[in-house]
N, C-alpha and C positions, 0 to 999 in steps of 0.2 A: 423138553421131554415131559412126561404124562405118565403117571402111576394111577391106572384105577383099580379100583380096588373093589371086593366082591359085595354082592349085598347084603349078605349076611356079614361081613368085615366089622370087629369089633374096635370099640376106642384104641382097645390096649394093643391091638396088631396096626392099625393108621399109626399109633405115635410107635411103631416099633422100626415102622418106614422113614420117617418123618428122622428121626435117631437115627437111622442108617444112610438117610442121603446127606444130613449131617457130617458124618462121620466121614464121606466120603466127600467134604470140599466144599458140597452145594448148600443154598437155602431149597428148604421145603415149602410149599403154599396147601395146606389141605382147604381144600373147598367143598365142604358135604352140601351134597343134593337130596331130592328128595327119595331114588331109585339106590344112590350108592354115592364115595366120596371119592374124590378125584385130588392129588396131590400133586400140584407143577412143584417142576424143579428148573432153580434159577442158578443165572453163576457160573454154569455151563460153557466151555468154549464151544463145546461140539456137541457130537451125541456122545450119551453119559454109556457105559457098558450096562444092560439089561440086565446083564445074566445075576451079579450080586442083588438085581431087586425083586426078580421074577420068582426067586424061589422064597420069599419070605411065606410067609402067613399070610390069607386074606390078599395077597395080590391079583387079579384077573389079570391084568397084562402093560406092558408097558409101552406106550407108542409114541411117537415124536412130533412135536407140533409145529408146522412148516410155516404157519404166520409167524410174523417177526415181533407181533403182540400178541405174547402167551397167554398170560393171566386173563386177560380182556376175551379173548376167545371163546365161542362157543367149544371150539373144542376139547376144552377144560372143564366147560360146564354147561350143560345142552340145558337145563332151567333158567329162568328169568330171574335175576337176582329183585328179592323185593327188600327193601328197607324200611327195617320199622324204628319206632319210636319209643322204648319203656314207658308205660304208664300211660299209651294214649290210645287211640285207635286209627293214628297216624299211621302210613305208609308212601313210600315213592317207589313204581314200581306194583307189579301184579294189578287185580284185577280191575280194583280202584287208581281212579288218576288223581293225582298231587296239586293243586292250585297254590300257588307264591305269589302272596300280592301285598304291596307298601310302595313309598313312595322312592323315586331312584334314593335320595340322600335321606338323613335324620336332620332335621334342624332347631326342633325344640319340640319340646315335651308335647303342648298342647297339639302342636301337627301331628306327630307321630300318633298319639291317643287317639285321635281324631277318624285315623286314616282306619288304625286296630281295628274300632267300635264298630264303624262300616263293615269291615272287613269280617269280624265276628259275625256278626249280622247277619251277613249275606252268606255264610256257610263256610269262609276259609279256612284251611286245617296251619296253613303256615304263613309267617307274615317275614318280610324282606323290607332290608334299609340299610341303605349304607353309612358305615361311620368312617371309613377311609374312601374316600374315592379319587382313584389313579382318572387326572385332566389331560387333556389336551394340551390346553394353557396354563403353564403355572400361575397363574392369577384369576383363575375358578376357583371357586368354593371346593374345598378337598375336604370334608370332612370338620366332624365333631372330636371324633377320636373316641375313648374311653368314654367321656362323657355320653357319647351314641350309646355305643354298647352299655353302660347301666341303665341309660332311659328303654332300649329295648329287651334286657332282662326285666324292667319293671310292666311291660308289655305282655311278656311270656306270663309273668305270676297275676296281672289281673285281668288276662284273656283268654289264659291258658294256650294262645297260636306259638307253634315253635318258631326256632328264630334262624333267618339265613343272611351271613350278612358276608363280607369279604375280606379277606387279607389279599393285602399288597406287595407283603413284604414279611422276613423272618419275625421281626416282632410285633408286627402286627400281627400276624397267626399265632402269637403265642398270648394275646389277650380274647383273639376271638375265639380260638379253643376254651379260655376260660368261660367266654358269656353267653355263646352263639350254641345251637343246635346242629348247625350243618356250616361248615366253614365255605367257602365259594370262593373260585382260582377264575378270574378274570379273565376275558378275552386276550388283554396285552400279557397276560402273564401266563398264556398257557404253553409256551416249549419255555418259562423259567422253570430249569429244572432243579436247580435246587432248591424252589420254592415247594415244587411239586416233591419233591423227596421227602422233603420236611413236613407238608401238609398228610404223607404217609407213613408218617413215624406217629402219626396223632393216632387218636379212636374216636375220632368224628367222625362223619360221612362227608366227603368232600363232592359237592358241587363244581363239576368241570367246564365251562366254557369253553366253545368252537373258537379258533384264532382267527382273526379278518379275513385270514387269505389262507386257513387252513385246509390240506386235502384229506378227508375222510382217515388215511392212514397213521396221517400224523396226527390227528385230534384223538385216536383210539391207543396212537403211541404215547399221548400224554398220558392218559388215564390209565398206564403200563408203567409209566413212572409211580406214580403214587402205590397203588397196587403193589409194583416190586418190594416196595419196603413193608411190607404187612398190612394194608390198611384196602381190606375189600369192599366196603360200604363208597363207592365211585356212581354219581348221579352224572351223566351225561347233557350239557344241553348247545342246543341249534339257537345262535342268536342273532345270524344272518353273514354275511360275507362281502367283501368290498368286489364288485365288480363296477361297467361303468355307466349303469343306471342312476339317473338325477331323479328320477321320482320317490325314491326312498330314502331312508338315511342308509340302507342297508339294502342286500337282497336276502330274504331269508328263505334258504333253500330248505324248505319240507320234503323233498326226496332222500334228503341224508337219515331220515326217522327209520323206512323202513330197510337200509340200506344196512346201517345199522344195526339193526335188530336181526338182519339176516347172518352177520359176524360176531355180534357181542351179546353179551346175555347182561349187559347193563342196562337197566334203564335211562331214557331221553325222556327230557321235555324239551320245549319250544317258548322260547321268551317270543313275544311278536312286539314286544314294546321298542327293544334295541334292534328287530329284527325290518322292521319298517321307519321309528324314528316319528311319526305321523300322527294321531291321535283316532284320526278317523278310518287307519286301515287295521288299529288293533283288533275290535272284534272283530272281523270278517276273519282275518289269518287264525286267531285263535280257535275261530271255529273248524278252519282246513283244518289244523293243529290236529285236533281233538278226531277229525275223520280220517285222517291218513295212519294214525294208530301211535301218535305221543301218549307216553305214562302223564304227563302231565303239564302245566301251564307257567310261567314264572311273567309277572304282569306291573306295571307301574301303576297304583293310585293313589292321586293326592285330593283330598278336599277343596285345595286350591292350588289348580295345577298354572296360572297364570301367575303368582306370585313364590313358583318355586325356585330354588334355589341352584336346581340339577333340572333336566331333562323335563322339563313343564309341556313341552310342546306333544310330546311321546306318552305324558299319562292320563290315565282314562280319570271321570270321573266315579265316584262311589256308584251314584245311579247306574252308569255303566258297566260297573261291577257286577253289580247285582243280575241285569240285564246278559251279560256274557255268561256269570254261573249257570244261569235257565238256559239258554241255549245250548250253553255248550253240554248241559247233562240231558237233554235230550238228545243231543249228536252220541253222546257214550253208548247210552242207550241203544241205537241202533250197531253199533261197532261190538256190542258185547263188553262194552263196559260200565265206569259207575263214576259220579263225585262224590264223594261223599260229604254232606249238609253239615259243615260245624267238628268242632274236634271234643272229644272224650275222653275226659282225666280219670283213669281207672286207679290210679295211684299218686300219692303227691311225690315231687319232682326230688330227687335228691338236693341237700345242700350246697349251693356252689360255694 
């Protein structure tokens, strides 16, 4: 069910609903827009009886929402949710696209610095790296751990790029909540749902992963799980699918962007690094990316991607970095959008 509420509707009558669906058994969701706010109600077996919500204050009416992923719904929330950033001129989402570029793993300091500086450089607003990484093989490289994550808080303070890096697991999200800017729920981990439960009890913006072999319903059903538990800041991304094409490591379907964007008012990006696997098919996809109407990009580069330790074959170099930023913001360009060149500390970061 769906309470909207009028637009003139003041705080004090929203939390007077919000107290009353309460009261009556359910969770409340207020999600204000820019026209008016709009209140899912979870917890629900059926339909809730209207009539106790219809006559409050400020109510315009109450309707029922027949997708089976409420929150995630446009018709919850007919705006584009945009995610900002305190203190920066950071966003994912709206009118500006999002660029995530680092290399798949962290492995020491001088790499990761390396990869930043590039990164800074060439205009990046957020840098990615992993300090857990969920293998194949238990006998890959699986991370730094802790150690990652302070070399990439020491990133965030001398490049000022926010930081997105992954939890694998309940304690691993409970240190990358402490380091990380945007926590990020993996391919393999996206119907863990009490991963996802948990990654919505946080106040980060979680970063959601497509599952290998996920259908549209169920990738927007994850990002319903996180959501359900209070945690609206859900970034969506496309990072390809197991079908039984040998020329990719992946097939990354770009018609799920506007498919998407036709049911959910979350923003998508498009990894093409995990989405191809390849080195030399990433710019061309990330340019499709950037034309079919992605919020934004999530990319691998290593300085030295022959001597990496993760996914070497799939990242681009710095040059190529730079060389996809120009492109691809002239492709925005034409689409009615923007990247924007570098990131902007309007304020310094709170104390972690």
């Amino acid at each position: 069910m769906l309470v909207v509420m009028k637009a003139q509707a003041t705080p004090e009558e929203v939390q007077a609903v919000c107290d009353q669906i309460t009261r009556l058994g359910f969770r409340a969701h207020p999600l204000p827009g820019a026209q008016r706010t709009a209140i899912g109600i979870t917890g629900n077996k059926g339909q809730v009886e209207a009539g106790s919500l219809e006559e409050l204050s400020g109510v315009a009416e109450v309707i029922a929402v027949s997708k089976p992923y409420k929150l995630v719904s446009r018709d919850v929330k007919e705006e584009n949710t945009v995610i900002t950033f305190p203190g920066t001129n950071a966003t994912i989402g709206g009118r500006d696209l999002a660029v995530i570029a680092g290399p798949c793993s962290v492995e020491s300091r001088e790499q990761v610095f390396a990869a930043a500086e590039q990164i800074a450089k060439a205009g990046g607003q957020f840098f990615r790296g992993g300090a857990f990484k969920p293998r194949t093989s238990p006998y890959a490289f699986q991370g730094l751990g802790e150690e990652a994550l302070k070399l990439l808080a020491e990133v965030r303070q001398e490049f000022g790029l926010r930081i997105v890096t992954e939890a694998i697991d309940s304690e691993a999200l409970e240190l990358v909540d402490h380091y990380a800017d945007v926590i990020q729920i993996g391919a393999r981990n996206m119907q863990n749902y009490s991963l996802l439960k948990a990654a919505g009890r946080k106040r980060k913006p979680v970063l959601l992963k497509r599952g290998l072999a996920a259908t549209l319903e169920e990738f927007l059903m994850a990002a319903e799980y996180v959501m359900s538990e209070g945690n609206y800041q859900v970034i969506l991304c496309e990072r390809g699918v197991r079908t039984f094409a040998d020329h990719t490591r992946n097939t990354l379907d770009l018609s799920i962007v506007p498919a998407v964007q036709r049911l959910s008012h979350l923003p998508i990006i498009v990894d093409p690094s995990h989405g191809t696997g390849k080195r030399n098919k990433v710019l061309p996809l990330a340019r499709a990316a950037v034309a079919v109407g992605a919020d934004g990009l999530m990319v691998e580069v290593h300085h030295s991607p022959d001597k990496a330790l993760s996914d070497g074959a799939q990242s681009i170099y710095p040059a190529q970095f730079e060389q996809l930023m120009d492109e691809c913001s002239q492709i925005a360009n034409v689409v009615h959008r923007n990247i924007p060149r570098g990131i902007q500390i309007t304020e310094p970061a709170a104390a972690r």
